[in-house]
C-alpha positions, 0 to 999 in steps of 0.5 A: 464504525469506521470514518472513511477520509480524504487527504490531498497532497499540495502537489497531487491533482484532487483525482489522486485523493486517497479514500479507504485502504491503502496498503504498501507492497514489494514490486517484482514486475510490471506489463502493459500486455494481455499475458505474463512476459517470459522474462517474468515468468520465473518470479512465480518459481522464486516467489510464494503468492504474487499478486496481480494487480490490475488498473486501466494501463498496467499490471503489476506482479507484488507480494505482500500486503503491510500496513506501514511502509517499515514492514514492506521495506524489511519483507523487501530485502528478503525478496531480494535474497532470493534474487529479485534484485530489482524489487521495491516497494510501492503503495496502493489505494484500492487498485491504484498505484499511489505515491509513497509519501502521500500513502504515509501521510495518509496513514498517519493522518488515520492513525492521529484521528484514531488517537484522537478519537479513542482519547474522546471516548476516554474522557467520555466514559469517565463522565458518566461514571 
């Protein structure tokens, strides 16, 4: 079973804490309107599964889904070959947009706590042999 946790940056309000999954994505495109504006459209043409995701202002045009920020940079380059020049990449909590730095942080703070735990069950299991 899985430890859902919280981390807060010093400089984040505690509404910003980040719970659960957090994944990194390649941004191509944002709007506050109801529908997808023209200039946008194109995206659809030049890139295979863009994803809407939607929060309370805004919804954002990604691709991709990574589990660290190294695979979201390299997808990112290819994403602008085929001429998004203007992508990038972006951390989600949830439906939530979240600051980089912090989405790292708390990964990082996860993978800690998993080494930590792992190494536990180790010595663990070598005590009752």
């Amino acid at each position: 079973r899985q430890r859902q946790m919280c981390i807060r940056d010093s400089y984040k309000p505690i509404e910003d804490e980040l719970v659960g999954k957090v994944f990194f994505t390649v941004q191509v495109g944002a709007f506050k309107s109801d529908t997808i504006p023209d200039d946008l459209t194109y995206l659809f043409i030049e890139l295979d599964s863009i994803v809407e995701i939607n929060d309370a202002n805004w919804t954002y045009l990604t691709v991709g889904e990574f589990d660290n920020i190294n695979e979201a940079r390299f997808y990112l380059e290819l994403v602008k070959d085929v001429g998004v020049k203007d992508a990038f990449v972006t951390a989600f909590n949830y439906n939530r947009k979240v600051d980089l730095r912090q989405a790292e942080a708390f990964l990082e703070e996860q993978q800690r706590m998993y080494e930590k735990q792992k190494e536990r069950s180790k010595k663990s299991n070598k005590k009752r042999k």
